[in-house]
C-alpha positions in Angstrom: -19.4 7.9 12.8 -16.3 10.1 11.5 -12.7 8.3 12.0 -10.5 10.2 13.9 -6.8 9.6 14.7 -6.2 10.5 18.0 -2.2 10.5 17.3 -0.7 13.4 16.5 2.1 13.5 13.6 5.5 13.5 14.0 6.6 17.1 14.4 4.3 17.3 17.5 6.5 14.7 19.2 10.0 14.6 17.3 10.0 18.1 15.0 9.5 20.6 17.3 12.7 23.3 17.8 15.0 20.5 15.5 15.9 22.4 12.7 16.2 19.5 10.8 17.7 20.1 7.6 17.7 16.6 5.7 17.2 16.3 1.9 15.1 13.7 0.2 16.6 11.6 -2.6 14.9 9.2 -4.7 15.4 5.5 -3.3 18.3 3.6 -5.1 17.5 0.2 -6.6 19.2 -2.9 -5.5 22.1 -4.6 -8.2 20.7 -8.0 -10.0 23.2 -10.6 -10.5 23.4 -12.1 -14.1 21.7 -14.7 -13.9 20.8 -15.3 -17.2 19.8 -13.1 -19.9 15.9 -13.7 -19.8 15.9 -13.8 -15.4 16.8 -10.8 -13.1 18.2 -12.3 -9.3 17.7 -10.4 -6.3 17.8 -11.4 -2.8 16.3 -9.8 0.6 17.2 -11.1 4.1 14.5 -9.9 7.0 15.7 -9.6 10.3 16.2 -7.3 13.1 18.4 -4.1 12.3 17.9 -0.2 13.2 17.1 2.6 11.5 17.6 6.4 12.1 13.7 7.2 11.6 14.2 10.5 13.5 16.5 13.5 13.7 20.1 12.4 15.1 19.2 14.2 18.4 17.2 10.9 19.0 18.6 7.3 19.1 18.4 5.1 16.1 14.9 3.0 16.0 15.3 -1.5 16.6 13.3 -2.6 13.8 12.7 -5.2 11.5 13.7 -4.6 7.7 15.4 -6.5 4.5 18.8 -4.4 5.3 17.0 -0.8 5.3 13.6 0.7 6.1 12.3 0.3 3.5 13.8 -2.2 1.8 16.0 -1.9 -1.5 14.0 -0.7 -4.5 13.3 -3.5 -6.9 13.4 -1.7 -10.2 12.8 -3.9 -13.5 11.6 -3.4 -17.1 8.6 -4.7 -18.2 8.1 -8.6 -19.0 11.4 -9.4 -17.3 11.2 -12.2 -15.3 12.5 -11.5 -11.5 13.9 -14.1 -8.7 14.0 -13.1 -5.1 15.5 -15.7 -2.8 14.1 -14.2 0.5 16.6 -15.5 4.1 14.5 -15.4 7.2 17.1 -14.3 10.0 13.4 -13.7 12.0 13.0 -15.4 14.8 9.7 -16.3 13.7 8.5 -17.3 9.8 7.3 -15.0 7.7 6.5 -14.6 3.4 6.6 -12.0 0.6 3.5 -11.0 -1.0 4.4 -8.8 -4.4 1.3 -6.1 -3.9 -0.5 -5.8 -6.7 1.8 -8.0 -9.0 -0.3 -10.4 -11.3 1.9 -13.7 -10.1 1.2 -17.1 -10.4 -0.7 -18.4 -7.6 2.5 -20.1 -5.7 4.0 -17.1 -6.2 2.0 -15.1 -3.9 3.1 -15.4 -0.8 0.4 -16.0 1.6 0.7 -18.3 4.3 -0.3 -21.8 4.5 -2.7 -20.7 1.5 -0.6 -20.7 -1.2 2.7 -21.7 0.2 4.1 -22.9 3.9 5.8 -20.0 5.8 9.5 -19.3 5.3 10.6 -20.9 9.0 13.8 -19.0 10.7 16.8 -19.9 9.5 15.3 -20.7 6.3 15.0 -19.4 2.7 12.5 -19.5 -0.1 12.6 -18.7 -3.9 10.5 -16.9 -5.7 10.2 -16.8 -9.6 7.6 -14.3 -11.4 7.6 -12.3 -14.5 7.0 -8.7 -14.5 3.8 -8.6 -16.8 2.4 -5.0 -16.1 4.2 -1.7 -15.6 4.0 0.6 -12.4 4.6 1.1 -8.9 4.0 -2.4 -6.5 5.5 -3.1 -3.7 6.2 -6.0 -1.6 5.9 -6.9 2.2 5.2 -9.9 4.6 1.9 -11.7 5.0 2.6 -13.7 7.8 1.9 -11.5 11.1 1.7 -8.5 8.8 0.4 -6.2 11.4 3.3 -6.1 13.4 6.0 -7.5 11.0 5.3 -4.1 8.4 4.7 -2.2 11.4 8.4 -3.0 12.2 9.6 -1.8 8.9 9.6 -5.2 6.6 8.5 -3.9 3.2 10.1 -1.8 0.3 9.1 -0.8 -3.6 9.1 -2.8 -6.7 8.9 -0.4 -9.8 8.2 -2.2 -13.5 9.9 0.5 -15.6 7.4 1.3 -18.6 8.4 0.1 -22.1 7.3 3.5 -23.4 8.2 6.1 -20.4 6.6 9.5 -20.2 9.3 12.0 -20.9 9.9 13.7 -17.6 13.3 14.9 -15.6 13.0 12.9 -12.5 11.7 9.3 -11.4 11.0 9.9 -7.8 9.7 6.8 -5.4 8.4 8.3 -2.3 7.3 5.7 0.7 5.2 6.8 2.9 4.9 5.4 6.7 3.9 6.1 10.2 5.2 4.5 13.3 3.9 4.6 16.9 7.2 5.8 18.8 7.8 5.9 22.1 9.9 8.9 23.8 13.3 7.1 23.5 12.7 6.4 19.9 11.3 2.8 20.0 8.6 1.2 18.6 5.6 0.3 21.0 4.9 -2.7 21.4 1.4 -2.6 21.7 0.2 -4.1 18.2 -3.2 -5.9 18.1 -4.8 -3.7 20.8 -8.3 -4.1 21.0 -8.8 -0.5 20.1 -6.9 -0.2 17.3 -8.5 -3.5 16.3 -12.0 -2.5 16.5 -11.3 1.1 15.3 -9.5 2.9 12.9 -6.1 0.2 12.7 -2.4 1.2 14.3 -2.6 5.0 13.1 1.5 6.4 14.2 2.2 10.1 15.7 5.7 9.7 13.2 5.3 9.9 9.6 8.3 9.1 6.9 9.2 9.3 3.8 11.7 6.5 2.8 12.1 5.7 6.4 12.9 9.2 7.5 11.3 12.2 8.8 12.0 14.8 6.1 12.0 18.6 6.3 12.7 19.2 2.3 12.6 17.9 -1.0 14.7 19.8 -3.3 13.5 20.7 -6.8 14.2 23.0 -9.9 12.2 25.4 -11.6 10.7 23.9 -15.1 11.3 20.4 -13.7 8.8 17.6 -14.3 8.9 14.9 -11.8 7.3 11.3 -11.8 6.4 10.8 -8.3 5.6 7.5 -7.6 3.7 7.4 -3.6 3.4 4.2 -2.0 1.4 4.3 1.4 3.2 1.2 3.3 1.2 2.2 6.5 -0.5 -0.3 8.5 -3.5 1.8 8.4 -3.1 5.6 7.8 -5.0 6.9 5.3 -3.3 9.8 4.0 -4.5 12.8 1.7 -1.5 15.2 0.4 -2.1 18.9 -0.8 0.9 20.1 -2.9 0.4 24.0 -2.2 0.9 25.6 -5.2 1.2 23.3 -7.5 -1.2 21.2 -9.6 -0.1 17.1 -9.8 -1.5 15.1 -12.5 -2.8 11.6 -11.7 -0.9 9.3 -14.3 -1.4 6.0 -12.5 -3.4 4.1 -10.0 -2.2 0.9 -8.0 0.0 0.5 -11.3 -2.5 0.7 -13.8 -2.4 3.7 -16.3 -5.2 6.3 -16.0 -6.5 9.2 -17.7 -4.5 12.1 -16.5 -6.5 14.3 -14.7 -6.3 17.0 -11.4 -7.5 14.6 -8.3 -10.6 15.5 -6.4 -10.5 18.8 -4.5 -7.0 18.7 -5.1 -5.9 16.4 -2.7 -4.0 13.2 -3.4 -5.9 10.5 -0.9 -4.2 6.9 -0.6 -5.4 4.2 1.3 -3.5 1.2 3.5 -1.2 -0.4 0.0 -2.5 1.9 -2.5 0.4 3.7 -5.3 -0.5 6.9 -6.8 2.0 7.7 -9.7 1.7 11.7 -10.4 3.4 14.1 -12.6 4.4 17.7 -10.8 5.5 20.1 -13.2 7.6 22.6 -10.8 6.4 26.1 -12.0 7.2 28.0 -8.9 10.3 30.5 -8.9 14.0 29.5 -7.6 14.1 29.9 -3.9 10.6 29.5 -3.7 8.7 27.0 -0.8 5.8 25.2 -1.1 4.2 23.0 1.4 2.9 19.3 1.1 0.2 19.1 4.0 -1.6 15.6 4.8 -5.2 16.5 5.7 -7.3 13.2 5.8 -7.7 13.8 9.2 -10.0 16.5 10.2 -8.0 18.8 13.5 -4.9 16.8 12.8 -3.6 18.4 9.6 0.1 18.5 9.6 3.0 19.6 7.2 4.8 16.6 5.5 7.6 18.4 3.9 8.5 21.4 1.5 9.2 21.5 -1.8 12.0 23.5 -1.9 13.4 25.4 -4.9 17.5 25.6 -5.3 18.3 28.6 -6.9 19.2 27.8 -10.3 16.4 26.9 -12.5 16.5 23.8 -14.5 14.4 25.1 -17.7 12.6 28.5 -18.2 9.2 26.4 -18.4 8.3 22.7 -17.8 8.1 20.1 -20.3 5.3 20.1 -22.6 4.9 16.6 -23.7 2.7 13.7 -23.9 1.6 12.6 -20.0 -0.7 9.7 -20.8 1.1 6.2 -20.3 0.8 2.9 -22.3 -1.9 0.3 -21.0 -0.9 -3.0 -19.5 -2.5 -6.1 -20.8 -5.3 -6.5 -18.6 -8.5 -8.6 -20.1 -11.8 -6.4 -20.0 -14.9 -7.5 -18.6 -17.6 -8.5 -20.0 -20.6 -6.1 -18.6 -23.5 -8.0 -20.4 -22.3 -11.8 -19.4 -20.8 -11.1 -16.2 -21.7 -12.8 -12.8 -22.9 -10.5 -9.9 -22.1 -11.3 -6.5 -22.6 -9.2 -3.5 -19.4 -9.2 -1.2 -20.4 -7.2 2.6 -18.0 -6.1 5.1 -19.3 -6.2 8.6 -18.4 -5.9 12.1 -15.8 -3.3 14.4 -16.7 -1.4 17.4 -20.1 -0.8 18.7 -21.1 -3.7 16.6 -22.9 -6.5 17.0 -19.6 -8.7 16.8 -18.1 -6.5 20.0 -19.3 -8.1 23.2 -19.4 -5.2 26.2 -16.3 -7.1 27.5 -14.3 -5.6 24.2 -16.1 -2.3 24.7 -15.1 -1.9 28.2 -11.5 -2.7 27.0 -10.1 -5.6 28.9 -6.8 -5.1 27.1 -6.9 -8.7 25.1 -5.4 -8.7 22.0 -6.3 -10.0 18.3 -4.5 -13.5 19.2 -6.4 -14.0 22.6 -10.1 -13.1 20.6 -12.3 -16.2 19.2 -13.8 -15.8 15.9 -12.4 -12.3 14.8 -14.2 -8.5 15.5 -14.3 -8.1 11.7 -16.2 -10.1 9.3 -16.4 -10.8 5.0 -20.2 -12.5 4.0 -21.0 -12.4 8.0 -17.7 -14.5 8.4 -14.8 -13.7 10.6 -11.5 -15.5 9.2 -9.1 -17.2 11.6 -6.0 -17.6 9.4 -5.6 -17.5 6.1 -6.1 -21.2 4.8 -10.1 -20.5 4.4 -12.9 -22.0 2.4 -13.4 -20.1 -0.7 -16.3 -17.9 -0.3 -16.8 -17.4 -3.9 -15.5 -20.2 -6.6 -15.3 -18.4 -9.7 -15.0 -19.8 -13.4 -11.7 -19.4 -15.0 -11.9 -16.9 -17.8 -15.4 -15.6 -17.3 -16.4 -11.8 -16.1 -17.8 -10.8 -12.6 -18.9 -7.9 -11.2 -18.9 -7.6 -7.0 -21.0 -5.5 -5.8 -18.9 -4.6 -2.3 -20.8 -3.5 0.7 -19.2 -1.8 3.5 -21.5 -1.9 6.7 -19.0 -0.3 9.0 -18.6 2.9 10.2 -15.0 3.1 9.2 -12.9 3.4 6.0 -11.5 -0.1 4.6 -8.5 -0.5 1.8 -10.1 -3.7 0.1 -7.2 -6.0 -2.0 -7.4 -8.4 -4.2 -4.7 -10.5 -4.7 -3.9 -11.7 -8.1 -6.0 -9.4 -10.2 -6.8 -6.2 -11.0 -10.2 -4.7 -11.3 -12.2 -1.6 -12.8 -14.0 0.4 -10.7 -17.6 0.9 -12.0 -19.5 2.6 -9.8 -19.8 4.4 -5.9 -23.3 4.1 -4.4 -24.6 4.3 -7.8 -22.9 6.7 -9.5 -20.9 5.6 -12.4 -17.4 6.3 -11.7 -15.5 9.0 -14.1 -12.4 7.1 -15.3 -13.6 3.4 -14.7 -10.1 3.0 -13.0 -8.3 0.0 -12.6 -7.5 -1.1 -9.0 -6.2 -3.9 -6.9 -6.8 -1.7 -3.7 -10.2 0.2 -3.5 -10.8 2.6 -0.5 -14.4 2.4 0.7 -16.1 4.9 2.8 -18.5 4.2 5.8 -21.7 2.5 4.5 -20.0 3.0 0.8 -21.4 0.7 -1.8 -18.3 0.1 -4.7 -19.1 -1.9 -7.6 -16.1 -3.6 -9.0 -15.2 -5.8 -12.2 -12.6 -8.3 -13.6 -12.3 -11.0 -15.4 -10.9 -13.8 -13.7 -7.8 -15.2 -15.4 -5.4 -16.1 -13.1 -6.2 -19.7 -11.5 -5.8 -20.2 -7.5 -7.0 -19.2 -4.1 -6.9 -15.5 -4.0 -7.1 -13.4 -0.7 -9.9 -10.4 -0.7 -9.3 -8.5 2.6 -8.9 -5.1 3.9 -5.4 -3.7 3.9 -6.0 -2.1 7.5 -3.8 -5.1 8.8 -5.4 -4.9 12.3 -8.5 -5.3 10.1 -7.5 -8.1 8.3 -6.1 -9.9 11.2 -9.5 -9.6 13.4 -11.1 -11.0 10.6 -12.1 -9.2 7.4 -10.2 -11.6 5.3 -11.9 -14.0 2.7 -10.3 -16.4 -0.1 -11.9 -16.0 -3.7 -10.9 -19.7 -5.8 -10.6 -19.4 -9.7 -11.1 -22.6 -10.6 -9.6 -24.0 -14.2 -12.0 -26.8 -15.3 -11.0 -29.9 -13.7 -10.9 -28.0 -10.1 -13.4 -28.1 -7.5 
């Protein structure tokens, strides 16, 4: 079965005949407090605010954010250690999971697994260090389907130690929303066809919590541009006409440089793809960035649009690769195997006909969950571990996806190489903390498992995870059971 959005994108809805003229800046990072030499202190405050998502011919958007949609960049050097005091002004609790960050286990931000939820009124510390370089980003875990659908997340870059020379360091976050004609968000999260299907897929997509007609640029710039897909479940895949981005980065993690597949830059539910795009076109020059994941729903996501002063006769030509973070490699030859499948969705055999017919229940009202991990469907997130795994030892999952619809699988806590997809070794052997698998995909993935605690493995479609594809893999330290 092919997935299909049947949404169309924003400038079907809120574009057309606007003439919308905005400019795209890089997001600004928040100001730490001294709080010592060796500790950087930030705080975030979630609670209910507006945003101006669309072109000031429309109202301003009610959402939910930590003071802006998206929330204030978090920008810190390497193997600093950060504290966020997070304020619930929610009326209802909620967490911060740091995507991708290796934290402690406390640290993580999952509720009632490894810590209770921050209740209104309340507040919460907490206190991590900043061990690997890249592009993260953080967001709620409690009710995440609808509380990032109503803007709660925002970026967290770890600045390299030793940067890539380039001109700009760009952080683009990219969103869609499902917006009524007033503006609004609907309120229709955890339908049962979203659920079963394809996730919440939008008909407005942003960049930094706006729809954006251009993104100026010079001629013989070389831009970092770090892409965060925040969505609950849009897959995107960008085309940069005219221009040839290199692939520096992946979920954080340093890669080989290289051109991406057939040219398009394809990012799951959670997934950061750091590029470098050299800007060889002329001044005054246009070029179009164009999502196409979605076969017949191709739309323009913005220009890049030359001002008419060049910065340099010709871009940089420097060293692109960037400096590995300490991550332990796996042992091939001693590792564990496991088999991890994915099951369930609609017109499986987990979908009664009373879902298929559409009675209009939601996740909350369904027993059990439509999605399922090892044929189970989780009902919250303090699970039995369906793997325990031994503290510094090497495994390899072989992760079966029995679906017939894409799935953004995390794991928190670690990251892991990619080894192979439905057999075939993959090129670069990337490292990931989000993989996207195809229908009926087979992904072989390895780690080592270092980092002690009960560790969510779910998809990132957050309809997904909420109707059950969620599990909890335990690294044990000795004296655990």
């Amino acid at each position: 079965m092919m997935q299909t959005n049947t949404n169309a994108p924003s400038r079907r809805t809120f574009l057309a005949g606007a003439g919308m003229t905005a400019l795209l800046a890089g997001l600004h990072s928040t100001i730490p407090s001294e709080a010592s030499s060796a500790t950087r202190e930030f705080r975030l405050r979630a609670a209910p605010g507006s945003a101006q998502l669309v072109p000031t011919q429309h109202p301003e958007t009610a959402v939910w954010s930590y003071g802006s949609v998206p929330g204030p960049e978090i920008r810190v050097r390497q193997g600093e250690r950060l504290r966020v005091v997070v304020e619930n002004a929610l009326a209802e609790a909620t967490t911060v999971h740091w995507h991708g960050m290796r934290v402690p286990n406390a640290m993580d931000g999952v509720p009632d697994l490894t810590q209770r939820p921050i209740a209104p009124g309340e507040s919460f510390t907490y206190e991590f260090d900043a061990v690997d370089a890249g592009t993260f980003w953080y967001h709620p875990h409690k009710r995440s389907f609808e509380q990032v659908g109503r803007g709660l997340y925002g970026p967290l870059i770890v600045e390299d130690l030793d940067p890539v020379a380039v001109d700009s360091d760009v952080t683009w976050v990219l969103d869609d929303w499902r917006l009524l004609n007033d503006a609004s968000i609907s309120a229709d999260f955890g339908n049962m066809m979203d659920t079963g299907m394809a996730g919440r897929i939008g008909n407005t997509v942003t960049v930094n919590g706006q729809v954006v007609e251009r993104f100026p640029v010079r001629a013989g710039e070389r831009v970092r541009l770090r892409l965060i897909n925040a969505a609950n479940a849009r897959i995107f895949a960008l085309d940069f006409e005219g221009h040839a981005p290199q692939v520096i980065a992946l979920d954080g993690q340093p890669i080989e440089p290289h051109t991406p597949e057939n040219d398009r830059v394809v990012l799951g539910s959670a997934m950061r793809i750091d590029l470098l795009l050299d800007m060889t076109g002329a001044p005054g020059d246009r070029f179009r960035v164009t999502d196409t994941f979605y076969q017949g729903l191709e739309y323009r996501l913005l220009d890049l649009a030359y001002e008419n002063e060049p910065l340099r006769e010709q871009a940089l030509d420097t060293p692109v690769r960037l400096s590995s973070n300490p991550l332990s490699e796996p042992d091939l030859t001693a590792a564990e195997r496991h088999t991890v499948r994915f099951g369930g969705g609609m017109m499986s055999g987990m979908m009664d006909g009373a879902m298929m017919r559409g009675t209009g229940r939601t996740m909350g009202s369904m027993p059990g969950g439509i999605w399922s991990v090892n044929d189970v469907g989780a009902t919250g997130h303090a699970m039995k571990p369906m793997l325990t795994l031994s503290l510094g030892r090497s495994y390899v999952l072989e992760l079966a996806n029995d679906t017939d619809w894409h799935h953004p699988i995390h794991f928190h806590g670690h990251s892991f190489r990619v080894l192979s997809r439905n057999g075939a070794a993959t090129r670069y052997r990337e490292w990931q903390d989000t993989v996207l698998m195809k229908p009926r995909e087979r992904v072989e993935i390895a780690f080592v498992a270092d980092n002690p605690g009960d560790w969510m493995f779910h998809c990132h479609i957050l309809e997904h995870q909420a109707a059950g594809m969620m599990g909890v893999i335990r690294v044990a330290e000795a004296d655990r059971t």
